[in-house]
Backbone atoms as SQL, in Angstrom:
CREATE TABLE atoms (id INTEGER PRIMARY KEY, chain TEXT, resi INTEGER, resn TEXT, atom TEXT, x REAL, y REAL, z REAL);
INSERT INTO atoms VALUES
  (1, 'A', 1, 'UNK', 'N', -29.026, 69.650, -7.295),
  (2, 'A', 1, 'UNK', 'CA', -28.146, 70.741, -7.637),
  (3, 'A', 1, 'UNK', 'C', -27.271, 70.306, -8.803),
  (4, 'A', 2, 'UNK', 'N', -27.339, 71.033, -9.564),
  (5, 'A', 2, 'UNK', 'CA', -26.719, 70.642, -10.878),
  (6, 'A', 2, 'UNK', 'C', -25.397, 71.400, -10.885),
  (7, 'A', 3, 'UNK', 'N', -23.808, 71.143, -11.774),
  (8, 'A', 3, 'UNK', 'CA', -22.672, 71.267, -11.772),
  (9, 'A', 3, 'UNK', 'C', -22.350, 71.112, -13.191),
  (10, 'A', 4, 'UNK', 'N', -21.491, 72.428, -13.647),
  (11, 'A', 4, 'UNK', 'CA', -21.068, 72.203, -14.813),
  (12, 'A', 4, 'UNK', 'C', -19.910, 72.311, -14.719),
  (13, 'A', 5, 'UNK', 'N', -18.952, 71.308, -15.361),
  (14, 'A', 5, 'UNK', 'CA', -17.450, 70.959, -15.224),
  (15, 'A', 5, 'UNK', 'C', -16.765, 71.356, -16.946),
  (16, 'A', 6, 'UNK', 'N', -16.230, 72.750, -16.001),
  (17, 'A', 6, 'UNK', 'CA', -15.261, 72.898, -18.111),
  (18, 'A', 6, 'UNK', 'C', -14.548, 71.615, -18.200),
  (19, 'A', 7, 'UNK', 'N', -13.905, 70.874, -17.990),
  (20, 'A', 7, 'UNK', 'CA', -13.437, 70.345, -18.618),
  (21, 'A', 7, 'UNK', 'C', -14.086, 69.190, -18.981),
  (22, 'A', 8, 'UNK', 'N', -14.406, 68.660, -20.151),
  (23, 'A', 8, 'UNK', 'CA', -15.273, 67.476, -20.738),
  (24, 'A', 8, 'UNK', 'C', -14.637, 67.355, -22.168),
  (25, 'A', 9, 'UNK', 'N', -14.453, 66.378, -22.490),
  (26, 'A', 9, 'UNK', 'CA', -13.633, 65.844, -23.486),
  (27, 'A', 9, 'UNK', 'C', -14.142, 64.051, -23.778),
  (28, 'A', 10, 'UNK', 'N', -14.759, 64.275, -24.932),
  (29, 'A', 10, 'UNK', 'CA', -15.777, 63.123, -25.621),
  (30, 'A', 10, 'UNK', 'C', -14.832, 62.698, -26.950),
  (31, 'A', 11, 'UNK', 'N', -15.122, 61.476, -26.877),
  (32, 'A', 11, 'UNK', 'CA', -14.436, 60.550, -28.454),
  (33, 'A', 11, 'UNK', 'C', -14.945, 59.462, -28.747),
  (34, 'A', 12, 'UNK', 'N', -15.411, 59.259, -30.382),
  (35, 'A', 12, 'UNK', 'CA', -16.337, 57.853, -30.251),
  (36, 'A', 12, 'UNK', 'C', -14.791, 57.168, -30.101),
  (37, 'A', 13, 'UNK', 'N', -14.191, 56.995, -30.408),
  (38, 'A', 13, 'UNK', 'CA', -12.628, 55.938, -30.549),
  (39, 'A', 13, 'UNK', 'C', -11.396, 56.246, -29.902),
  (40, 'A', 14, 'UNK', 'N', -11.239, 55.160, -28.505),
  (41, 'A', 14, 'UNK', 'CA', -9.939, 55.482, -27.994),
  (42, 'A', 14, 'UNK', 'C', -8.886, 55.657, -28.736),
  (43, 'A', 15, 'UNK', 'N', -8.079, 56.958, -29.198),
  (44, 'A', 15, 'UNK', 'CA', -6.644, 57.130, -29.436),
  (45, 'A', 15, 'UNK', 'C', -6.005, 56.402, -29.207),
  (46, 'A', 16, 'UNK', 'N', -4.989, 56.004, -30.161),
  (47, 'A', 16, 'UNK', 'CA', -3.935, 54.588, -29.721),
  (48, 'A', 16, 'UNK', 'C', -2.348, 55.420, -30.017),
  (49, 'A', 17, 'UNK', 'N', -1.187, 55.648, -29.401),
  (50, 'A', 17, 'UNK', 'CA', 0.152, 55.768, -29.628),
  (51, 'A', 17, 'UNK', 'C', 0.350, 56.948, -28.047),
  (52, 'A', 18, 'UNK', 'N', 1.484, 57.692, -28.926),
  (53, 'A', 18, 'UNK', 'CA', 2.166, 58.930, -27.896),
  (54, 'A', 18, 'UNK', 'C', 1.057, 59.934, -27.976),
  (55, 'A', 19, 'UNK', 'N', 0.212, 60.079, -28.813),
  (56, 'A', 19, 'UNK', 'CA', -0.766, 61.335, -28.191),
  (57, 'A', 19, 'UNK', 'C', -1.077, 61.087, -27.224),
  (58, 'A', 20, 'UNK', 'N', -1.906, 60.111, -26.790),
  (59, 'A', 20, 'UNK', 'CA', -2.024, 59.696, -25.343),
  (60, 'A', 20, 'UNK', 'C', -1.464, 60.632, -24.045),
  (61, 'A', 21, 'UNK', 'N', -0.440, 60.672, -23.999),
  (62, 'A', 21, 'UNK', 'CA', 0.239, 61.109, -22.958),
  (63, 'A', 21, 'UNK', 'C', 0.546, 62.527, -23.001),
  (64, 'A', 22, 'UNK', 'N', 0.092, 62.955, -24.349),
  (65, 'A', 22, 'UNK', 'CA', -0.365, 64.454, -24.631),
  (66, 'A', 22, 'UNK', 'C', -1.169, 64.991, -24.374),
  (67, 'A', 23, 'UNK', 'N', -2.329, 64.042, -24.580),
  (68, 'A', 23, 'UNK', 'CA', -3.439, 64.485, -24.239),
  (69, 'A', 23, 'UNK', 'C', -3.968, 64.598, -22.711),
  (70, 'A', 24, 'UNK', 'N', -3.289, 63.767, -21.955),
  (71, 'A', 24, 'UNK', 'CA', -3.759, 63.382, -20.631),
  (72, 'A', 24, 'UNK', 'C', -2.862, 64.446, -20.064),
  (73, 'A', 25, 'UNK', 'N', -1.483, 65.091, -20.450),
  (74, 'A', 25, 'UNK', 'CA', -0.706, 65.988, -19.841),
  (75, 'A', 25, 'UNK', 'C', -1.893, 67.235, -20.075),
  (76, 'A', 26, 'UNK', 'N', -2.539, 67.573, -21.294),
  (77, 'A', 26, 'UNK', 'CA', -3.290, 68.652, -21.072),
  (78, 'A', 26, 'UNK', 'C', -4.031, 69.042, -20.969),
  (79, 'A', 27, 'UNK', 'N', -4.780, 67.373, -20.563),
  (80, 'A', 27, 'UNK', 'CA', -6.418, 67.446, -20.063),
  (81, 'A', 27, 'UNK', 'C', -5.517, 68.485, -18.324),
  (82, 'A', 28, 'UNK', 'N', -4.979, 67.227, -18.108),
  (83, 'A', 28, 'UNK', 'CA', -4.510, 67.566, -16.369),
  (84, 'A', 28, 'UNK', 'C', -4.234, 68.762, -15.611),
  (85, 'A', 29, 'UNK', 'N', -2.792, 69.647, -16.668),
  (86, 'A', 29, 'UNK', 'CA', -2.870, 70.876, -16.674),
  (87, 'A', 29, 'UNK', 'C', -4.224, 72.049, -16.482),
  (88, 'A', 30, 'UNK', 'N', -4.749, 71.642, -17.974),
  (89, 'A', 30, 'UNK', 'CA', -5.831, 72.697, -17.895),
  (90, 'A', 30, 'UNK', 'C', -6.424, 72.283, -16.553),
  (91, 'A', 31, 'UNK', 'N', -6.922, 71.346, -16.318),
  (92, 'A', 31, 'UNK', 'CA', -7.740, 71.684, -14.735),
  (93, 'A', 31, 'UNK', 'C', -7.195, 72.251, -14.143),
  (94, 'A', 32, 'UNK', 'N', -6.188, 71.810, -13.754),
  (95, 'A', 32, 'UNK', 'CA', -4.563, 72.848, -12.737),
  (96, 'A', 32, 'UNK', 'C', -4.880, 74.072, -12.933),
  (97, 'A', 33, 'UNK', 'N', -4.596, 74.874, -13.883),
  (98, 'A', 33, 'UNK', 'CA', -4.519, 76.060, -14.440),
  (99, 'A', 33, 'UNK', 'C', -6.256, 76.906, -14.028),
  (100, 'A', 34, 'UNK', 'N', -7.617, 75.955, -14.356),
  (101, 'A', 34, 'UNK', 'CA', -8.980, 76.175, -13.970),
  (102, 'A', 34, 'UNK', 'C', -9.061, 76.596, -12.679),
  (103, 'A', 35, 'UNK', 'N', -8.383, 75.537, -11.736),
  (104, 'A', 35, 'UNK', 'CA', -8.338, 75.943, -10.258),
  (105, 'A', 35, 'UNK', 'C', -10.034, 75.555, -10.221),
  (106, 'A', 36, 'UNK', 'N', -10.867, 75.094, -10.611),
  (107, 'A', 36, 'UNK', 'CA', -12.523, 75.183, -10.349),
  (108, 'A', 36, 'UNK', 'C', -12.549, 75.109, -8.651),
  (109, 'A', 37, 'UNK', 'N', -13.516, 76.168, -7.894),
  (110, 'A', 37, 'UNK', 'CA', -13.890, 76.276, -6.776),
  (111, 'A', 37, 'UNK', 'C', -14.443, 74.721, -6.185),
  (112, 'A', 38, 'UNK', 'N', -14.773, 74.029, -6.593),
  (113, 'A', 38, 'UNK', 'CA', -15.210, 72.908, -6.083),
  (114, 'A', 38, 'UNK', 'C', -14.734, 71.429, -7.189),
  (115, 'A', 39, 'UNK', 'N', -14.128, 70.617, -7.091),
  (116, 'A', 39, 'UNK', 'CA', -13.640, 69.298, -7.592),
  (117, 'A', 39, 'UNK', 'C', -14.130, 68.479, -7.164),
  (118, 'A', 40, 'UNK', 'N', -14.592, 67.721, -8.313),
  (119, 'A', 40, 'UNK', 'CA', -16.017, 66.928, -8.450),
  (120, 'A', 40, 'UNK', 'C', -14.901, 65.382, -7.639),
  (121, 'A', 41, 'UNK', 'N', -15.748, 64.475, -7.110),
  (122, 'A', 41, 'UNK', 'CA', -15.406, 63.611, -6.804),
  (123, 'A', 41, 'UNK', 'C', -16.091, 62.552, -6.658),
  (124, 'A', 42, 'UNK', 'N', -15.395, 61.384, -6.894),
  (125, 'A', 42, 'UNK', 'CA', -16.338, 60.139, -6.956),
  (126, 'A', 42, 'UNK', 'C', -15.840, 59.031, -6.106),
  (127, 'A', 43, 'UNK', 'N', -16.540, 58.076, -5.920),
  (128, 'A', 43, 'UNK', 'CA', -16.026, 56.919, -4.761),
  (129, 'A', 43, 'UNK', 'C', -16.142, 55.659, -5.825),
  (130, 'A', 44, 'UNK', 'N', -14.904, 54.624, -5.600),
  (131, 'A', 44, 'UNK', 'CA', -14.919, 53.554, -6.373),
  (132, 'A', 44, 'UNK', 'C', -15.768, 52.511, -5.806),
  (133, 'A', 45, 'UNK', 'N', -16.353, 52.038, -6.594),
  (134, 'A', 45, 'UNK', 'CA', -17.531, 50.665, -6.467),
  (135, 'A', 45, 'UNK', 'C', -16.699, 49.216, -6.885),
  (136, 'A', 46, 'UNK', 'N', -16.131, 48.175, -7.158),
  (137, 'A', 46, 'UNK', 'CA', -15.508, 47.201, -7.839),
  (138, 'A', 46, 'UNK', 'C', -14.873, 46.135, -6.743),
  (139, 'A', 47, 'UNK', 'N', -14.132, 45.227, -6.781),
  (140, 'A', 47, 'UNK', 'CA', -13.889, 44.122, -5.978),
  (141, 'A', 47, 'UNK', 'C', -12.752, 44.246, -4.912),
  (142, 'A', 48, 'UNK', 'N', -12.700, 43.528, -4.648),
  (143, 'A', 48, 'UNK', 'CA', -11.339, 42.919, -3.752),
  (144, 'A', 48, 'UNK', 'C', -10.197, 43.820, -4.325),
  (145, 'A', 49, 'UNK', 'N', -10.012, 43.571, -5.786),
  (146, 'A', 49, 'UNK', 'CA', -8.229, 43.694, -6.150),
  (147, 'A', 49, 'UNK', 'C', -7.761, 45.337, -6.302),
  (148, 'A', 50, 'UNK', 'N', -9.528, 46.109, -6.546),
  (149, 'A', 50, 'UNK', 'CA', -8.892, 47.411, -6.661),
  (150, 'A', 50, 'UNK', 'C', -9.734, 47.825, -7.741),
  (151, 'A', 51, 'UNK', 'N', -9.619, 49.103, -8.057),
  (152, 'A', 51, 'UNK', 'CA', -9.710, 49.588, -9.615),
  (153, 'A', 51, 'UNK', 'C', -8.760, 50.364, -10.060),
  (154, 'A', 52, 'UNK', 'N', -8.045, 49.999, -11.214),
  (155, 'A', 52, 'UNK', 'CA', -7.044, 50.227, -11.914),
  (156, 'A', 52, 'UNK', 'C', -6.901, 51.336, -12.352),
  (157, 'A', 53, 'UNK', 'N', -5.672, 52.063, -12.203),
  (158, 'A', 53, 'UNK', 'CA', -5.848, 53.782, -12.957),
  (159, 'A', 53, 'UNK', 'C', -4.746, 53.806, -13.645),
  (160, 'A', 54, 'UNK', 'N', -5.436, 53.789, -15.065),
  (161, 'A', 54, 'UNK', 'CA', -4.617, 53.327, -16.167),
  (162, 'A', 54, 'UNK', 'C', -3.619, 54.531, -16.632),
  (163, 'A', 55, 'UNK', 'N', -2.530, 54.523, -17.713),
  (164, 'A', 55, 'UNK', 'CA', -1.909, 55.602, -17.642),
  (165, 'A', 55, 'UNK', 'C', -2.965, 56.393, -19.020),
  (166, 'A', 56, 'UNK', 'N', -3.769, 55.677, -20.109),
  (167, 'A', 56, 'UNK', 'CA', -4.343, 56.241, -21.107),
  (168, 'A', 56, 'UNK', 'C', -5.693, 55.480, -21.206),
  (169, 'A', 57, 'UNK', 'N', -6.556, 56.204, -21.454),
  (170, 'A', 57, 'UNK', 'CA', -7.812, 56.205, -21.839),
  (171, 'A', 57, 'UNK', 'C', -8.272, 54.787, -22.689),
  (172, 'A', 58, 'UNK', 'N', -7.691, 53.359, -22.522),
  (173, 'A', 58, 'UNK', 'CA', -8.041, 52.463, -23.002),
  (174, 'A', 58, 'UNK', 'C', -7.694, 51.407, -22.407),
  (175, 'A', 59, 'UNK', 'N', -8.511, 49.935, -22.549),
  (176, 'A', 59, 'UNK', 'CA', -8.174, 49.086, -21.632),
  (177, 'A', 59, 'UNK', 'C', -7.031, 48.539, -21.461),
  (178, 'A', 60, 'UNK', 'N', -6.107, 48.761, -22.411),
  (179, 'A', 60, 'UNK', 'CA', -5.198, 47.566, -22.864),
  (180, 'A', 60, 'UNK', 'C', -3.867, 48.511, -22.413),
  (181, 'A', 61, 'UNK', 'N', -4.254, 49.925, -21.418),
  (182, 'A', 61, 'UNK', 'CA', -2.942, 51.032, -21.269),
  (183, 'A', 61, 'UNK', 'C', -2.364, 50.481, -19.760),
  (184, 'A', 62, 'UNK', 'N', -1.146, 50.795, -19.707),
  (185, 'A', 62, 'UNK', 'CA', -0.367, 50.598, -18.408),
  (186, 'A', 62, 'UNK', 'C', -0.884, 50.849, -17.549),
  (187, 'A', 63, 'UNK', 'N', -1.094, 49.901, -16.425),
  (188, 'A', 63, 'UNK', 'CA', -1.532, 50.574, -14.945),
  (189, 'A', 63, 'UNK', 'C', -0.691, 51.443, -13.846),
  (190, 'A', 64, 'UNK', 'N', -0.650, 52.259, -13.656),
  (191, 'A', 64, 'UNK', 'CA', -0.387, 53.674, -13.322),
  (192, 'A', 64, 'UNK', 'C', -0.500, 53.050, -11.484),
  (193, 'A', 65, 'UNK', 'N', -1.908, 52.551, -11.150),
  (194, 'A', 65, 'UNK', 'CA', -1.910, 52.191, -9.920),
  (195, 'A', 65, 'UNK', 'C', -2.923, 51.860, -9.698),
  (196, 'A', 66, 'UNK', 'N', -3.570, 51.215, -8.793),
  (197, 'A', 66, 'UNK', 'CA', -4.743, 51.367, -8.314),
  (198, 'A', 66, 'UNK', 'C', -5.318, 51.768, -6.994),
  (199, 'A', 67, 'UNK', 'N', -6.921, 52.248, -6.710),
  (200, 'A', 67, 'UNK', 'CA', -7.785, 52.717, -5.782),
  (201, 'A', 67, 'UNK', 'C', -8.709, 51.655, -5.266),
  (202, 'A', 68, 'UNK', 'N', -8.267, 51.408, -3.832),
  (203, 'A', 68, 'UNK', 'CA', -9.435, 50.289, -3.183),
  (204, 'A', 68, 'UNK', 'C', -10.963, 50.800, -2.858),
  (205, 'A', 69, 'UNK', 'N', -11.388, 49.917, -3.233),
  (206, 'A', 69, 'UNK', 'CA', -13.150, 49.446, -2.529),
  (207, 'A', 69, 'UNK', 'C', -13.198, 50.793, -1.535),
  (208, 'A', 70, 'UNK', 'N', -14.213, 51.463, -2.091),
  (209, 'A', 70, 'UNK', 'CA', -14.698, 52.776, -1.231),
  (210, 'A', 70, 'UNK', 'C', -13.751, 54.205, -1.403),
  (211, 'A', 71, 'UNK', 'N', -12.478, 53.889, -1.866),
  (212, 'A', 71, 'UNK', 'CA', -11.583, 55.518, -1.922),
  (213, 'A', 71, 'UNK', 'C', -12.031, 56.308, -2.530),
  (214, 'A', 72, 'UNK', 'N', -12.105, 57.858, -2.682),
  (215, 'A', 72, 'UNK', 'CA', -12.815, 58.851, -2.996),
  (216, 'A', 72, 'UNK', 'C', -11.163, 59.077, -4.072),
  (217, 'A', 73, 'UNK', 'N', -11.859, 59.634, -5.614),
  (218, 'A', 73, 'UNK', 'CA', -10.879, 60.058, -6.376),
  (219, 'A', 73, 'UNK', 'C', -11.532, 61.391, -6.854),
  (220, 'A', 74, 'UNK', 'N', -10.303, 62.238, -7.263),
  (221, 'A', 74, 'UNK', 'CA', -10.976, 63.705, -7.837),
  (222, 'A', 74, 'UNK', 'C', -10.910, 63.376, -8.760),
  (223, 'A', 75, 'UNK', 'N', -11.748, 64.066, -9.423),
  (224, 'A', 75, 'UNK', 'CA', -12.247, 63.841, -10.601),
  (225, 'A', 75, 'UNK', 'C', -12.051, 65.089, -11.941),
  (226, 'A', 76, 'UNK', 'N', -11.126, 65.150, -11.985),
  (227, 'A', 76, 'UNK', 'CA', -10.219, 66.475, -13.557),
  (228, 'A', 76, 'UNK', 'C', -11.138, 66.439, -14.298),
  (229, 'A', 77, 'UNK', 'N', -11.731, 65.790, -15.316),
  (230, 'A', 77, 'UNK', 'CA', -12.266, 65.579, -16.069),
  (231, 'A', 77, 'UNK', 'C', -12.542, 64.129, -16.777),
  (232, 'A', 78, 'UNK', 'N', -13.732, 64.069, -18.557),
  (233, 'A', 78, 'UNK', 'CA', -13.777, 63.284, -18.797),
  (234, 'A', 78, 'UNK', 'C', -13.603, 62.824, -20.254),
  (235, 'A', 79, 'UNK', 'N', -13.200, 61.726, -20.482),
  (236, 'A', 79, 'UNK', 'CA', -12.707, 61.426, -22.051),
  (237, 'A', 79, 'UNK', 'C', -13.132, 60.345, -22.502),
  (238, 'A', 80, 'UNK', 'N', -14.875, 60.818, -23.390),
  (239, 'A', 80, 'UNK', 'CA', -15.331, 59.721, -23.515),
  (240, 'A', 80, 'UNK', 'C', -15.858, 58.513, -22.260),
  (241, 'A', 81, 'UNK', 'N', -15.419, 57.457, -21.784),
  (242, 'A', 81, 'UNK', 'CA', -16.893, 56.760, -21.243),
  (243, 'A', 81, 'UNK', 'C', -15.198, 56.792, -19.854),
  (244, 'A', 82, 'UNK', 'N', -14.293, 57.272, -19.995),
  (245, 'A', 82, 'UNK', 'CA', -13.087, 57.462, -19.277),
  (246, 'A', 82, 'UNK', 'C', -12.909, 58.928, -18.091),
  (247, 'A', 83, 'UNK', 'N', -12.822, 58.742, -17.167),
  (248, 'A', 83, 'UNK', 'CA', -12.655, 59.879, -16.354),
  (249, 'A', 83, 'UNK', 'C', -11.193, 59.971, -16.005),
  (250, 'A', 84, 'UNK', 'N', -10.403, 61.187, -16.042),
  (251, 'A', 84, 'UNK', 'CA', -9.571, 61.740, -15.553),
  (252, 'A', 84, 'UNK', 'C', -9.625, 61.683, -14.008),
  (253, 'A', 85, 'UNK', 'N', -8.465, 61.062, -13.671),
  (254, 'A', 85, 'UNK', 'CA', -8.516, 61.468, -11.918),
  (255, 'A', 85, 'UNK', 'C', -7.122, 61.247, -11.135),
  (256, 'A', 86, 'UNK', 'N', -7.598, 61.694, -9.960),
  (257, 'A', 86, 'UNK', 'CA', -6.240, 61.521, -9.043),
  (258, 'A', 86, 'UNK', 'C', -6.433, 61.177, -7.897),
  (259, 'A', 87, 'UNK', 'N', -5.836, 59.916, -7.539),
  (260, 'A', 87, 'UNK', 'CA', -6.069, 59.464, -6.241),
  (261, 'A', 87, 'UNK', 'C', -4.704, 59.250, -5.420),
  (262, 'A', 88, 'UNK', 'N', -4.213, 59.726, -4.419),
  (263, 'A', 88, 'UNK', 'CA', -3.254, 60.305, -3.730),
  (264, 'A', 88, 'UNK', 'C', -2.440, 60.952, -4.585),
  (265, 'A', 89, 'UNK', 'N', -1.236, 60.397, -5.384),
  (266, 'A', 89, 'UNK', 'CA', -0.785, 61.258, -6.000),
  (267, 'A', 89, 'UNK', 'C', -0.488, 60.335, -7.380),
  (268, 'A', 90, 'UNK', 'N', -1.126, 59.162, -7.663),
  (269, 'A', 90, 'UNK', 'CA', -1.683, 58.697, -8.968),
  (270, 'A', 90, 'UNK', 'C', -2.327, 59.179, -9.773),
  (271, 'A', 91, 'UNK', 'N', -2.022, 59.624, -11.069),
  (272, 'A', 91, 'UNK', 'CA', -3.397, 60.307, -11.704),
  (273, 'A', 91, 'UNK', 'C', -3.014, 59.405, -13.464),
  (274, 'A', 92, 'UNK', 'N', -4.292, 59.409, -13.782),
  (275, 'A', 92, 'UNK', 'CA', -4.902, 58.803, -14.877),
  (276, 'A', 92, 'UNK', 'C', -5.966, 58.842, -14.889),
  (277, 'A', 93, 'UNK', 'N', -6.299, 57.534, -15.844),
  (278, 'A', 93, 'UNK', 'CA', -7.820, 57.632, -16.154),
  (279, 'A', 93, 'UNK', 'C', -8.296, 56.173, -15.763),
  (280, 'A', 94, 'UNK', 'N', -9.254, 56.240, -15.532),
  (281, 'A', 94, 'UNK', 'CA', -10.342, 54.781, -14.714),
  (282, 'A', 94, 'UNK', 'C', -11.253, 54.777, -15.560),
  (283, 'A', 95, 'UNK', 'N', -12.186, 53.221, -15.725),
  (284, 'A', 95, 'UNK', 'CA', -13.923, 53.544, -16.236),
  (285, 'A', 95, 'UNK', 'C', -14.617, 53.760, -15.940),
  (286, 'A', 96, 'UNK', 'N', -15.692, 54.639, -16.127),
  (287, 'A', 96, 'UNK', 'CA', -16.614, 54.842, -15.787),
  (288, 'A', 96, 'UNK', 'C', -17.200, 54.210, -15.078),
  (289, 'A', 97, 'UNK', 'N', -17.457, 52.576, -15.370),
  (290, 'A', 97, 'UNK', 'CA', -18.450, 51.743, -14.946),
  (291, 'A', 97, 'UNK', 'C', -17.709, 50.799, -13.514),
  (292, 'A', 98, 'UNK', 'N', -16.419, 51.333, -13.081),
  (293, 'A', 98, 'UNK', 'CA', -15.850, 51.245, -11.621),
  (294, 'A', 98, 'UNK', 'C', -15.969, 52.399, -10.297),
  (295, 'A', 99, 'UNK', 'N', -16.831, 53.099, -11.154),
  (296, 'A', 99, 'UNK', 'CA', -16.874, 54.702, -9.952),
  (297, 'A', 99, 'UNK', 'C', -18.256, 54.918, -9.690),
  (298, 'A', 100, 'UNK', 'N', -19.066, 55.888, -8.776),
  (299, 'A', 100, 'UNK', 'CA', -20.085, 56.506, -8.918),
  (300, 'A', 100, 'UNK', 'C', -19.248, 57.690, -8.814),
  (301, 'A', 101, 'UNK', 'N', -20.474, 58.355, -8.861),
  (302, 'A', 101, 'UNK', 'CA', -19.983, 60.106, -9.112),
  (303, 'A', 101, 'UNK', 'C', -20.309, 60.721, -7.789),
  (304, 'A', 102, 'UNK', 'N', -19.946, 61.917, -7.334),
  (305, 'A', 102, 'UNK', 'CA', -20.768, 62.681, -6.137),
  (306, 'A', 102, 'UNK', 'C', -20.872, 63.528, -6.578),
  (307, 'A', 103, 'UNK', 'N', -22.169, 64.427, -6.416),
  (308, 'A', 103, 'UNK', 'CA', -22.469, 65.491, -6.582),
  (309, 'A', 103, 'UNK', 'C', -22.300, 66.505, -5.699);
């Protein structure tokens, strides 16, 4: 079963400064505002310490918080190889290559 998610948001080059926090305020919103009938969600795959949910879309951004081994995060959208998400009431962005997806 296939799922199409409005919100998708691609960049070959992480943004570096205060857009950042512009951008992530209106990735976040717009989903808010979408309301989509079903919110995609994914479960974290990664170690012991956690996976990190950064406050911006690059490695080197503040950690916001992190999600243990197995927690299910919703999933807002995506920015580039970066997903938007929220896990209890943390939201940022994680990598890709710390999550699977659920369909």
């Amino acid at each position: 079963m296939s799922h199409t998610y409005p919100i998708t948001m691609q960049q070959d080059a992480a943004p570096a400064g205060p857009i950042d926090a512009i951008v992530r305020g209106a990735v976040l919103s717009l989903a808010d505002c979408l309301r989509a009938p079903r919110v995609r969600t994914a479960t974290v795959e990664t170690d012991a310490q956690g996976l990190p949910i950064l406050a911006a879309p690059f490695p080197a951004a503040p950690c916001a918080g992190r999600a243990p081994d197995g927690a299910q995060l919703a999933v807002h959208g995506r920015y580039g190889s970066w997903y938007v998400v929220r896990y209890d009431t943390t939201e940022g962005y994680v990598s890709g290559d710390g999550i699977v997806l659920n369909y």
